[in-house]
C-alpha positions in Angstrom: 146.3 -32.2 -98.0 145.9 -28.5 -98.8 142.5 -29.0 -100.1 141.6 -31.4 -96.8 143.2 -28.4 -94.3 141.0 -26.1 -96.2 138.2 -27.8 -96.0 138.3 -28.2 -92.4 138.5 -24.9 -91.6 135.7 -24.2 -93.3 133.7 -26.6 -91.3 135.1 -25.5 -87.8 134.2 -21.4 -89.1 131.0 -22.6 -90.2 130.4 -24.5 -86.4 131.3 -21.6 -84.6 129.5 -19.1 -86.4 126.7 -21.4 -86.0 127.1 -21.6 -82.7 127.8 -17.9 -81.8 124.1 -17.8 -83.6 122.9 -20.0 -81.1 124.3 -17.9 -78.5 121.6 -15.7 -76.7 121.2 -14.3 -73.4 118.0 -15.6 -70.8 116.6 -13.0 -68.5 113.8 -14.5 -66.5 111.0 -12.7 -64.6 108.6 -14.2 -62.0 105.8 -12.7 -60.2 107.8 -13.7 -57.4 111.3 -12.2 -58.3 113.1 -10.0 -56.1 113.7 -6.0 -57.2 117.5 -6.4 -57.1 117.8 -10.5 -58.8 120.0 -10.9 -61.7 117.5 -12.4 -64.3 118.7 -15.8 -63.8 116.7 -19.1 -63.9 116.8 -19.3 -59.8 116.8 -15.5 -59.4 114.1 -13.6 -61.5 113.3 -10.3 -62.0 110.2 -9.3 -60.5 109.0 -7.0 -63.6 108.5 -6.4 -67.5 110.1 -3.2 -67.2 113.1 -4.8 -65.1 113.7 -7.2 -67.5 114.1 -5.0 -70.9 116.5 -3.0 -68.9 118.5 -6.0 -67.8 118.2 -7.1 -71.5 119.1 -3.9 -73.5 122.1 -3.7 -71.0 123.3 -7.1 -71.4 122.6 -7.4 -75.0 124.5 -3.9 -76.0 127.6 -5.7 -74.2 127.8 -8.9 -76.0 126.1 -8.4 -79.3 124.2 -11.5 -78.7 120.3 -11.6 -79.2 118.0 -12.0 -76.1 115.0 -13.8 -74.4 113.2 -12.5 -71.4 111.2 -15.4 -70.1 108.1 -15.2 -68.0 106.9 -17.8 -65.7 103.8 -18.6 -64.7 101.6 -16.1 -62.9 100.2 -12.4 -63.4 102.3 -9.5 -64.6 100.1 -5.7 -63.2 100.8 -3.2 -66.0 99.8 0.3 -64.7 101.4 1.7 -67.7 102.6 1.1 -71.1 105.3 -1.3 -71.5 107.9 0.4 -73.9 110.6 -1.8 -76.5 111.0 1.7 -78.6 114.5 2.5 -79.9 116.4 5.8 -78.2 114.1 4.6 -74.9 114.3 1.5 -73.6 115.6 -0.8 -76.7 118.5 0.5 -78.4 120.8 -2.4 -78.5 120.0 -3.3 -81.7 119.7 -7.0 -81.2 116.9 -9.5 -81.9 114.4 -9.7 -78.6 112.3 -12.3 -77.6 110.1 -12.1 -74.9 107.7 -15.3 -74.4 106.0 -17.9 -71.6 108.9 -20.3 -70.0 108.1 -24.2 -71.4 104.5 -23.5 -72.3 103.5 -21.2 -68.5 100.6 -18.9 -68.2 102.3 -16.2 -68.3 99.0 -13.3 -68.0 100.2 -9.8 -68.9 97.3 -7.5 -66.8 96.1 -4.0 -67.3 93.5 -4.0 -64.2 93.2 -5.1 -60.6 92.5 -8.7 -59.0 90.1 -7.7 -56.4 90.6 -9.3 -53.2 87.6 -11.1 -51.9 87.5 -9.0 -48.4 86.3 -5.9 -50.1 83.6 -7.7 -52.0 80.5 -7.1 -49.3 76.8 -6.4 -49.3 75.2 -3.4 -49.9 75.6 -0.4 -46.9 73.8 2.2 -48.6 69.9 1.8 -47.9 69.1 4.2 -50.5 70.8 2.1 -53.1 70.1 -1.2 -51.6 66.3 -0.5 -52.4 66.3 0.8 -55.7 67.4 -2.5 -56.9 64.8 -5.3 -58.1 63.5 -7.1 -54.8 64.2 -10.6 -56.5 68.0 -9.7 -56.6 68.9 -7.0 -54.3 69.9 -9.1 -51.5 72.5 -10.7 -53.8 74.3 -7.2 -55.2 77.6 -6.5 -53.7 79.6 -3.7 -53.4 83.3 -2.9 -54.1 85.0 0.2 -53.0 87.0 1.0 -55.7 89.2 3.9 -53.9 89.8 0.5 -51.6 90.7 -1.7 -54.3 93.0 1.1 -56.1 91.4 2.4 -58.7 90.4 5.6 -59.0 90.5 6.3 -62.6 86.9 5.3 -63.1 86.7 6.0 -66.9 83.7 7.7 -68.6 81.3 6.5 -70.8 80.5 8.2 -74.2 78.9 8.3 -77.5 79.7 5.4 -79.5 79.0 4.3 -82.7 79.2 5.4 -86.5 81.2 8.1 -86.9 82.3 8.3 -83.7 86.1 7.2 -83.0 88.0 4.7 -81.0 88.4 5.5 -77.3 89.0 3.6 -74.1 86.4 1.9 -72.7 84.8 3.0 -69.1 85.6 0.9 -66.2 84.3 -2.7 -66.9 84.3 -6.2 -64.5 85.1 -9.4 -65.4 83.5 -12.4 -63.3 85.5 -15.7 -63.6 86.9 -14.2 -66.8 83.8 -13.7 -68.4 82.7 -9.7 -69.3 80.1 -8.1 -67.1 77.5 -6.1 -68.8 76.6 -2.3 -67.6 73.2 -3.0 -66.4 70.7 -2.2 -68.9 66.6 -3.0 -70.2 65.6 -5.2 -71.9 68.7 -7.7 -71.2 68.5 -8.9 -75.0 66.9 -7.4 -77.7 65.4 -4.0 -78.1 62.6 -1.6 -78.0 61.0 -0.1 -81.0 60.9 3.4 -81.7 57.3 4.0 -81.6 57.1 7.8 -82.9 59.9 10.1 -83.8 58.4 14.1 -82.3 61.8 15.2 -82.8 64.8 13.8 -85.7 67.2 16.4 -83.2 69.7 18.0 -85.3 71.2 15.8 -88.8 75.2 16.1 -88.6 75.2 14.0 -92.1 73.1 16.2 -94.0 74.7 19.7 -92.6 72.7 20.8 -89.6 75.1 21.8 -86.2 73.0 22.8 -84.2 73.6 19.7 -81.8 70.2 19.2 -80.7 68.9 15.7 -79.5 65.6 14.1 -81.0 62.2 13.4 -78.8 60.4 9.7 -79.3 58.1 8.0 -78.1 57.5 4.6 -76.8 54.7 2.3 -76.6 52.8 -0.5 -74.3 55.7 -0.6 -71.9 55.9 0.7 -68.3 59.2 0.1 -66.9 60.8 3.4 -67.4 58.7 4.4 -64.4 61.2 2.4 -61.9 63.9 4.8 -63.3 65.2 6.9 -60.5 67.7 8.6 -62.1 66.9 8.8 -66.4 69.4 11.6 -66.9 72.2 9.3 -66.0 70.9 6.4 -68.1 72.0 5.9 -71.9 70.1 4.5 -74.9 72.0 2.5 -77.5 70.7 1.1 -81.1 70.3 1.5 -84.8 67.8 5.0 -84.8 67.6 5.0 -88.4 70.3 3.0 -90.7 70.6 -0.5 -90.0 74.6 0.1 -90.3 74.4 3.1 -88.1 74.7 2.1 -84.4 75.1 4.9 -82.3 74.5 5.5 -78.2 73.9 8.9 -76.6 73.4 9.9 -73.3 69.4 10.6 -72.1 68.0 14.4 -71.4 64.6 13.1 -70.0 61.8 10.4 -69.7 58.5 11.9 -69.7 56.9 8.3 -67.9 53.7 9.5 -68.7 53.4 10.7 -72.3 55.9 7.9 -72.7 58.4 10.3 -74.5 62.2 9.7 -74.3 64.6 12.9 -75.2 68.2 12.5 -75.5 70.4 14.9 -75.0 73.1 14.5 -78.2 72.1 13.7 -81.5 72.3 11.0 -83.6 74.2 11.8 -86.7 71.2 10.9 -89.3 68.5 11.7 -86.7 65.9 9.6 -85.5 63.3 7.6 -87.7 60.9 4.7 -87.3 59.5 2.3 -89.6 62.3 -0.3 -89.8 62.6 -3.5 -87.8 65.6 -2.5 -86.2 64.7 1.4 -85.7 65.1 0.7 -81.6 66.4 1.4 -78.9 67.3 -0.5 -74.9 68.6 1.6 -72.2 71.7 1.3 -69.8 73.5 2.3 -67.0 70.3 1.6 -65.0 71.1 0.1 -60.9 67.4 -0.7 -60.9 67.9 -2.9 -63.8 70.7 -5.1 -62.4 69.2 -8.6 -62.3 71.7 -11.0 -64.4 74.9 -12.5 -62.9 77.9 -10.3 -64.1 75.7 -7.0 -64.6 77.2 -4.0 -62.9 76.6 -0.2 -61.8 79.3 2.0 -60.9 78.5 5.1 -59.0 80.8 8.0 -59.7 79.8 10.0 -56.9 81.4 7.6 -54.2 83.5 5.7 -56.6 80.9 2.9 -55.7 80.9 -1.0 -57.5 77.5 -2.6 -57.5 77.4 -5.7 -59.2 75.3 -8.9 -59.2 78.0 -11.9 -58.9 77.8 -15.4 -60.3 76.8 -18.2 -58.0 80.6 -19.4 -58.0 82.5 -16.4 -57.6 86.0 -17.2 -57.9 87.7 -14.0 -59.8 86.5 -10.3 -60.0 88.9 -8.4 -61.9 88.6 -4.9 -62.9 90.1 -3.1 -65.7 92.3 0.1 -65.3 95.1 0.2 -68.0 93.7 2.9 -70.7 97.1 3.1 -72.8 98.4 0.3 -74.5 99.6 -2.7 -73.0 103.1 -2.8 -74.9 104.1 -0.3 -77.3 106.9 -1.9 -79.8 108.7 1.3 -81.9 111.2 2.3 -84.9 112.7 -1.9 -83.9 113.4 -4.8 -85.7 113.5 -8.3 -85.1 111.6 -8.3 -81.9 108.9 -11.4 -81.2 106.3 -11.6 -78.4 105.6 -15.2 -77.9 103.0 -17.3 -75.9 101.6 -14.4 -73.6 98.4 -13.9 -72.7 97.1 -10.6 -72.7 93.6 -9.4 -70.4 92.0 -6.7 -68.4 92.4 -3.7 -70.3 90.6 -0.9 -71.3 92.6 0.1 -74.6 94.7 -1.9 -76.5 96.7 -5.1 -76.5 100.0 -3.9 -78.7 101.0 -1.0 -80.8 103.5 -0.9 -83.2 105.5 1.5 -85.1 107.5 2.2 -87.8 108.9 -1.8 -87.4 110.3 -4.3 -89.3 110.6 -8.2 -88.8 108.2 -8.1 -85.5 106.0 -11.3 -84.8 102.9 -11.2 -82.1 103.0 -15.3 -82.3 101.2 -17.7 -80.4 99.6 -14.9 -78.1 95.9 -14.8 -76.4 93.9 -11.5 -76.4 90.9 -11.2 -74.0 88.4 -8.9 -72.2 90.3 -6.0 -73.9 88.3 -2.3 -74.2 89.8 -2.0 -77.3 91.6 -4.0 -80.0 94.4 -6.7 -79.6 97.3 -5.5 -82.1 97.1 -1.7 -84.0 100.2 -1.5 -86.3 101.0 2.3 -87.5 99.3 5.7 -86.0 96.0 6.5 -85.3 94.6 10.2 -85.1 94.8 12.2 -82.0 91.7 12.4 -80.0 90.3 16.0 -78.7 87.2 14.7 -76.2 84.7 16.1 -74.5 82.4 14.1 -72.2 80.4 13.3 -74.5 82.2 13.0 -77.4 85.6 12.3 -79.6 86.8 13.7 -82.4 89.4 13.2 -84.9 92.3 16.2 -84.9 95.7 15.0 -86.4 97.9 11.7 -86.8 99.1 10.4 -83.2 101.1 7.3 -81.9 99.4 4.7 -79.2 95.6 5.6 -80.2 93.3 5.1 -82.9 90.8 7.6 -82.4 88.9 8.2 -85.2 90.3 6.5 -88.0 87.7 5.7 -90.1 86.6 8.9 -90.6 90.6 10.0 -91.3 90.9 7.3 -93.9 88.1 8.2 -95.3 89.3 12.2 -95.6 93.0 11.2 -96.0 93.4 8.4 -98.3 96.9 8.4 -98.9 97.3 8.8 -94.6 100.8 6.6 -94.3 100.1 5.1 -90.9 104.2 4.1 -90.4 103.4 0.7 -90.0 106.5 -0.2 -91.0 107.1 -3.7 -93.6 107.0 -7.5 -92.9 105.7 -7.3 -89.5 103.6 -10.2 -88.7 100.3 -11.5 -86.4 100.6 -15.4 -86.3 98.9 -18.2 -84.1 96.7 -15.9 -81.9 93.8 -15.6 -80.6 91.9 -13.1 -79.9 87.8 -12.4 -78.1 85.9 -10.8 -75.7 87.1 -7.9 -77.6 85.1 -4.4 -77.2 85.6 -3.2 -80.3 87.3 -5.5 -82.8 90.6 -7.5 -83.1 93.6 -6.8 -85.4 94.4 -3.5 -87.0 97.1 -4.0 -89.8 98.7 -1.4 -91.9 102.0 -1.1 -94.4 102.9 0.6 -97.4 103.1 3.4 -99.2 99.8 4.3 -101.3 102.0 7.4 -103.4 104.6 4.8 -104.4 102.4 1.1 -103.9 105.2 0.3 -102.3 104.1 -2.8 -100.5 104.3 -3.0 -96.4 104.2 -6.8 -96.5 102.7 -7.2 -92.8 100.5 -10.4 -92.3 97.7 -11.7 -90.2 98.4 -15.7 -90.4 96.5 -18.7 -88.9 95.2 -16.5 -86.3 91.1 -16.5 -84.9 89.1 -13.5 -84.1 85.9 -14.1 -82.7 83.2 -12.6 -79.9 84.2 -9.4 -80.4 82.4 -5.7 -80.8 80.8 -6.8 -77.1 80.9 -2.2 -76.7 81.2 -0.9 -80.2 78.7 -2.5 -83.2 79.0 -1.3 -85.9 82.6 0.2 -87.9 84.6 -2.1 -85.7 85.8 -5.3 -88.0 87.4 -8.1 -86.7 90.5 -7.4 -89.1 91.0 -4.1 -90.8 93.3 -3.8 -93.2 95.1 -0.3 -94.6 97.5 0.5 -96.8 99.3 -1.7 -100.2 100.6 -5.3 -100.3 99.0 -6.6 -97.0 97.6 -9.9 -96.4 95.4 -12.2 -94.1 95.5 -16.0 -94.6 94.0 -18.5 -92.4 92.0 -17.1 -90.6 88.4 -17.5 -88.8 86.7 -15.0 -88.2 83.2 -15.0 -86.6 80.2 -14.4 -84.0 80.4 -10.8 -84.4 77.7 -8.2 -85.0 79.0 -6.4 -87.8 81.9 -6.4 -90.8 84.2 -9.3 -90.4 86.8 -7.8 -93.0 87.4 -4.5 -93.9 89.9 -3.0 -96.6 91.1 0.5 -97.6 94.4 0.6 -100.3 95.7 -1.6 -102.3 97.0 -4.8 -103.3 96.1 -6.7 -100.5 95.9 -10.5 -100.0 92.6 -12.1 -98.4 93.3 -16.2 -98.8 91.9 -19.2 -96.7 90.0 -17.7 -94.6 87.2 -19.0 -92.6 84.2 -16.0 -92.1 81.2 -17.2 -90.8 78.4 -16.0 -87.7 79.1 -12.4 -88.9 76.5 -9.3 -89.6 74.4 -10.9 -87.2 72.3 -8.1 -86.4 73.2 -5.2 -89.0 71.5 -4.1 -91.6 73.1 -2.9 -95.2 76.5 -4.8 -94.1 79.4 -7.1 -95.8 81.6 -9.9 -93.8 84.1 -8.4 -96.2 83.6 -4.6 -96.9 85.4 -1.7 -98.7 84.8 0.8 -100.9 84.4 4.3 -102.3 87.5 4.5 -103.9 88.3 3.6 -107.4 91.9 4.2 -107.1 91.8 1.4 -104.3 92.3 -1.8 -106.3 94.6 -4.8 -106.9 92.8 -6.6 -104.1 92.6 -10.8 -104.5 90.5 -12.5 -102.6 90.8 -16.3 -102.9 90.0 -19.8 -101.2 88.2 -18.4 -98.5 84.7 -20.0 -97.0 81.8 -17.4 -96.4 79.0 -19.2 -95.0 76.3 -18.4 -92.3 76.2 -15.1 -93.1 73.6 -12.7 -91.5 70.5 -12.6 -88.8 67.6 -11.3 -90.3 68.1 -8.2 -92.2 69.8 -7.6 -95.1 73.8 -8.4 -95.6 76.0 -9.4 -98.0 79.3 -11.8 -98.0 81.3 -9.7 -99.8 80.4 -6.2 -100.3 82.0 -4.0 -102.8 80.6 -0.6 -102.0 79.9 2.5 -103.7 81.9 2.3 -106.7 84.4 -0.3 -105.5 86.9 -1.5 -108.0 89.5 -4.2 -109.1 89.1 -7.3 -106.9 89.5 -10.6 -108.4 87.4 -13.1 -106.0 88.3 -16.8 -107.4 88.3 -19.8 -105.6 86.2 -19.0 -102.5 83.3 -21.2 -101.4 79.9 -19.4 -100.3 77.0 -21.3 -98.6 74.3 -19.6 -96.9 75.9 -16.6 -97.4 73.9 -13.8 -96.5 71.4 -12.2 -98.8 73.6 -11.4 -101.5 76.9 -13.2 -102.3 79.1 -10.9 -104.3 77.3 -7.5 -104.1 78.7 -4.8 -106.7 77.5 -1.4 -105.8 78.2 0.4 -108.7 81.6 -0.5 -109.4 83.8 -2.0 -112.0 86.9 -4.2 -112.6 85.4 -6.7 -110.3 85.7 -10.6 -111.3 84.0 -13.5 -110.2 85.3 -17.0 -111.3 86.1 -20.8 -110.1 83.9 -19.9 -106.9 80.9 -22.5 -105.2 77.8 -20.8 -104.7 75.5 -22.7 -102.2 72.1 -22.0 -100.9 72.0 -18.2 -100.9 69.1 -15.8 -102.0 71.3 -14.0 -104.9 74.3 -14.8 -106.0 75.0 -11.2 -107.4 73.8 -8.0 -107.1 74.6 -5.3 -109.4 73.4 -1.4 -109.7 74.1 1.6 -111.4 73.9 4.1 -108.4 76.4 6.4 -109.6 73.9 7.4 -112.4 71.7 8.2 -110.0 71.8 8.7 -106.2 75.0 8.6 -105.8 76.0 11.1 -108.5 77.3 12.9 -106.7 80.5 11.3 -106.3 81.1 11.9 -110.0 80.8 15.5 -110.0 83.7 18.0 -110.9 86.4 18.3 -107.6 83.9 15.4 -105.9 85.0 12.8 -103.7 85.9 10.4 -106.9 88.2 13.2 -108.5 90.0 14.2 -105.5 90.7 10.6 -104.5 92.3 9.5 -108.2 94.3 12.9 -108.1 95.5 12.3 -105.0 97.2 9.1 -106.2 98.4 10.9 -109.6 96.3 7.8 -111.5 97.0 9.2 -114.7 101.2 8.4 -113.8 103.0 5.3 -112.8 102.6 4.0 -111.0 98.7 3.6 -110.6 98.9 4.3 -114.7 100.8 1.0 -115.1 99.6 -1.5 -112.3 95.7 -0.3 -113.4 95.8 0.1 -117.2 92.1 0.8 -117.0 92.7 3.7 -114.5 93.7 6.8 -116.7 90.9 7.0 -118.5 88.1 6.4 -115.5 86.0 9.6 -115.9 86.3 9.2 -120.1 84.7 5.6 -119.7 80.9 6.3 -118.3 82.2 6.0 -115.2 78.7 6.2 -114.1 77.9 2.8 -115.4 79.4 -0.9 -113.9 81.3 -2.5 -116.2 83.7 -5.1 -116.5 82.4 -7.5 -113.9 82.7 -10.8 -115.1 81.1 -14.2 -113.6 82.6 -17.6 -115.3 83.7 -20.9 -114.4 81.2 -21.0 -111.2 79.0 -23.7 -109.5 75.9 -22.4 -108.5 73.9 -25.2 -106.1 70.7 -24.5 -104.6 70.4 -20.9 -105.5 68.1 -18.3 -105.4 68.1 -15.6 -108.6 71.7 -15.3 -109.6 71.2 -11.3 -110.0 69.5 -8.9 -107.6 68.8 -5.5 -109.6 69.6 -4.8 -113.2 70.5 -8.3 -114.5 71.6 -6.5 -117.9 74.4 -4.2 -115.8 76.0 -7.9 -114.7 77.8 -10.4 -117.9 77.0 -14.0 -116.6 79.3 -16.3 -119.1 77.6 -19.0 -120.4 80.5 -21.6 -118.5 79.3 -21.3 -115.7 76.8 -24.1 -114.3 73.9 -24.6 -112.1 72.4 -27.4 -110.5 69.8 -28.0 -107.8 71.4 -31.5 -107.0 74.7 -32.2 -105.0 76.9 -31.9 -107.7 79.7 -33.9 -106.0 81.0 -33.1 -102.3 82.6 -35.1 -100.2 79.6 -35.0 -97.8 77.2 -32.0 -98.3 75.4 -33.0 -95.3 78.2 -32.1 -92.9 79.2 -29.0 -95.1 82.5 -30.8 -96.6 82.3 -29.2 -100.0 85.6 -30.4 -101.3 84.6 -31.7 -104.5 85.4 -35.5 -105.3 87.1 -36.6 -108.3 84.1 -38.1 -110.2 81.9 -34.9 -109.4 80.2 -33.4 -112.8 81.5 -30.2 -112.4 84.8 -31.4 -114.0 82.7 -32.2 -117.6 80.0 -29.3 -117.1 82.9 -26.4 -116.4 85.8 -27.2 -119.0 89.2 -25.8 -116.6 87.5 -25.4 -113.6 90.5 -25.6 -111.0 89.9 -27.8 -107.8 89.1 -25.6 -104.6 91.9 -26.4 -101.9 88.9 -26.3 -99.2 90.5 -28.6 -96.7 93.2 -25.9 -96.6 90.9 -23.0 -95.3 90.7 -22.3 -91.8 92.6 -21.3 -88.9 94.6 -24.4 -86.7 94.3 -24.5 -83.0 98.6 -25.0 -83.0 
């Protein structure tokens, strides 16, 4: 009887602590809520920042998590939205804040221009600058009338430069507009260079901007104003994107000056040594190309036949701003119309962006940890300390401050988005301690990042990853200009992914990229597809740069993969094995550039030294985790060693090395055919391999690729 009493009590304890964990409180907003409703299902809030009162109120009351639900409709941000602790969240409790049953539910950092203030052009003087084809089709939009008058700035983007909010863009029917520029695709070469102007990279300050010419064209001439117009392109490195603001056109010696510098100076002699110019009114001729005049805070813009929606961004500071909380989840919200970023976090544990939509963003959709603080000009941005809510110049940070602990917090997660139309990449993801390898644990899973860099080239990956122990899985990335994957740290996890339409018109560039750091190992990268790699200049699938060490790379299937497959810049610790190789130039390259020109690095108190002593590589625990570590600069650190390739199909290759064959061991296990060696159906690019296929006899222990398990799933 005893044990029967017992043993009911347990069970009616164990139902109402189940149900109290049921228990949460609903706060619902609606675009048409009233400012004084209660947050009920027929009486909504009208606002975010309504609601997250309501919420931290309620919640600190009853100790119960919450959900703020969103209907349907459009939620204006005209400045950050704030869950931070000692602010606006300090309950304590988990937060939800999603879509209601699956809604649209758009979170907006710009205006909805009403149709009344769209009109033709009033301003003779403008209305005939623009091309006769198209000028009685530009419209105009006050933008004092529509309510902006914040109209941004543009500025010099590009390598070395850092992260900033874009200028003012447009979006037509939800698609990006385009500052109106010549030629509308492609570029111009650089015909002679009269002037490099001054070379930041190689010590000269004097900030003086280069002279060159151009050739056989004539439309400069219709330029009204050139010293308001902007040139953008690669000037010398293929990697190397840059865009400055114009001093002069000289129309009839066919000279261009601009008035900044490019950091490398000017050459020619490349294919993609060019150049196409912008912020042009005479050259607005496409649907969705756009002036703005900053003297009278004037719109032009050429509008699709069907315009339905002009939208405008505003919103330069992040959209939400999540800080020092846990347990918080952002669900099924669409984010759009910004010029910064989607959502920062900070210093946060057990937060999920899940199931969320990121477009037609100036910026990026999620940053986790701190940027650097910006100090700016109107021309230019430079990187001055670690700040909250920015990114700045990061890059260049990293790059000076390699143990830089961001704050990102641990176990923090980015699952089931989406995210394109992006200006200047996607996902940002940081945790852990480099002093310690402590890993952060944050996650980028089953997400897509595609269309993205549409202002910023080059330096802006889809995914960036910083810190130890991170990881993206199941992902696609793709149709992007540049990197696809980047990594500084440690540790991190790259598995399943699916890269592909990436470098597409760089030069010198990885879909996968990191380097110049041999204390940044431990990296795995595994079961991931790599395939259509590259335009027409050189690139690489992954590219381990500049003495890049310690990544295992098993499992992965390349096809078409860019120039080189796995290229190995001088580094060591780098293993190749259990991978498809499929129809790409090289399967390898290997060099010994650290013997040579890029000595340098090696030199006593150089980059290499300083970056192993700032880890203490010689102690735990860099001394335990990388056994090979302690005793970098006693093993000819200027040679690469230890790079193994085994157990790997090779089908319809190239060369298997580019460069010093001798510098890279090729096992004798692995096996190359010029026949179909087995796929499922090679014809449609299935290249699981079937159960009779000869690989199994020709490579003894070769372990079945999971390839149907790669990608990213449309939930």
């Amino acid at each position: 009887m005893r044990k029967t009493l017992t043993g009911l009590l347990l069970l009616n304890m164990a139902i109402t602590i189940s149900g109290f964990a049921q228990q949460q409180i609903e706060i619902y907003v609606s675009p048409n809520g009233k400012p004084n409703a209660r947050g009920k299902i027929k009486s909504p809030v009208a606002t975010l920042e309504k609601a997250i009162a309501l919420a931290d109120k309620q919640s600190k009351k009853k100790k119960i998590p919450v959900a703020i639900i969103l209907r349907a409709g459009v939620y204006p941000l005209s400045s950050t939205l704030e869950i931070v602790k000692g602010k606006t969240w300090n309950s304590g409790m988990p937060l939800t804040i999603k879509s209601y049953d699956n809604e649209k539910a758009i979170v907006h950092g710009g205006r909805v221009v009403p149709m009344n203030l769209i009109n033709p052009v009033s301003d003779e003087g403008f209305l005939n600058r623009f091309l006769p084809e198209v000028k009685d089709k530009i419209r105009q939009v006050s933008l004092t009338a529509a309510g902006i008058h914040n109209i941004g700035k543009l500025r010099m983007i590009g390598f070395t430069r850092g992260y900033a909010p874009a200028p003012l863009e447009i979006f037509a029917n939800d698609q990006p507009g385009t500052i109106a520029r010549w030629p509308n695709k492609g570029s111009i070469p650089i015909h002679t260079v009269l002037d490099t102007g001054s070379i930041s990279r190689w010590g000269d300050s004097t900030n003086r901007g280069g002279v060159f010419t151009y050739k056989d064209i004539n439309r400069p001439s219709k330029w009204k104003q050139p010293d308001q117009a902007w040139i953008s392109g690669f000037f010398r490195w293929g990697y190397a994107e840059d865009a400055l603001p114009l001093k002069s056109i000289d129309t009839v010696n066919k000279t261009i000056s601009s008035l900044k510098p490019h950091p490398y100076g000017f050459a020619t002699g490349k294919p993609w040594r060019s150049w196409y110019a912008y912020n042009l009114p005479e050259e607005i001729d496409l649907p969705g190309e756009y002036y703005v005049d900053a003297a009278t805070k004037t719109l032009y813009f050429l509008p699709p036949a069907n315009l339905e929606k002009l939208e405008i961004s505003e919103l330069e500071t992040p959209m939400f701003a999540i800080e020092d909380v846990q347990n918080v989840n952002i669900k099924n919200l669409s984010f759009t119309c910004s010029r910064g970023i989607g959502i920062t976090m900070e210093r946060t544990e057990n937060v999920v962006i899940d199931g969320c939509k990121f477009t037609n963003l100036g910026l990026v959709a999620v940053f986790m940890g701190k940027g650097v603080e910006l100090e700016s000009d109107s021309l230019s941005v430079y990187a001055v300390k670690p700040a909250s809510r920015q990114i700045g110049s990061l890059f260049q940070y990293v790059y000076e401050n390699t143990v830089f602990n961001r704050e990102a917090g641990k176990n923090n997660g980015i699952i089931n988005s989406e995210a394109y139309n992006m200006g200047s990449g996607c996902f940002l993801i940081s945790g852990g301690d480099r002093l310690t390898l402590e890993p952060g644990n944050n996650y980028i899973k089953n997400c897509s990042a595609h269309d993205y860099n549409r202002l910023e080239r080059t330096y802006r990956p889809g995914i960036w990853v910083t810190g130890v122990g991170n990881s993206v899985s199941n992902c696609e990335i793709y149709n992007a200009p540049s990197f696809g994957l980047t990594l500084h740290g440690n540790n991190h996890l790259v598995e399943y992914n699916n890269l592909h339409h990436i470098v597409m018109d760089s030069d010198d560039m990885g879909a996968l990229y990191y380097g110049r750091n041999p204390s940044e190992r431990g990296h795995i990268v595994r079961y991931n597809y790599f395939h259509h790699i590259g335009g027409v200049h050189k690139t690489m699938a992954i590219y381990h740069d500049d003495g890049a060490c310690g990544m295992e790379v098993y499992g992965n299937v390349f096809y078409k993969a860019g120039t080189v497959a796995g290229f190995i810049g001088g580094g060591r610790d780098n293993s190749y094995h259990n991978n498809i190789f499929i129809e790409t130039p090289y399967v390898a390259h290997i060099d010994d550039r650290l013997k040579h020109w890029a000595k340098a690095m090696l030199i006593k108190d150089g980059t290499f030294q300083k970056r192993l002593e700032a880890v203490n590589y010689k102690k735990p625990p860099y001394a335990i985790q990388y056994p090979q570590l302690p005793n970098y600069f006693e093993d000819d650190p200027e040679l690469p060693k230890r790079n193994p390739f085994s157990k790997n199909l090779f089908v319809k290759m190239g060369k298997r090395v580019e460069g010093k064959a001798s510098l890279l061991p090729f096992m004798d296990n692995n096996y190359e055919t010029t026949e179909d060696p087995g796929f499922e159906d090679y014809t449609k690019e299935n290249f699981k391999l079937r159960k009779d296929a000869a690989v199994w006899q020709k490579i003894p222990g070769f372990i079945d690729i999971p390839f149907e398990k790669i990608g990213y799933k449309n939930l």
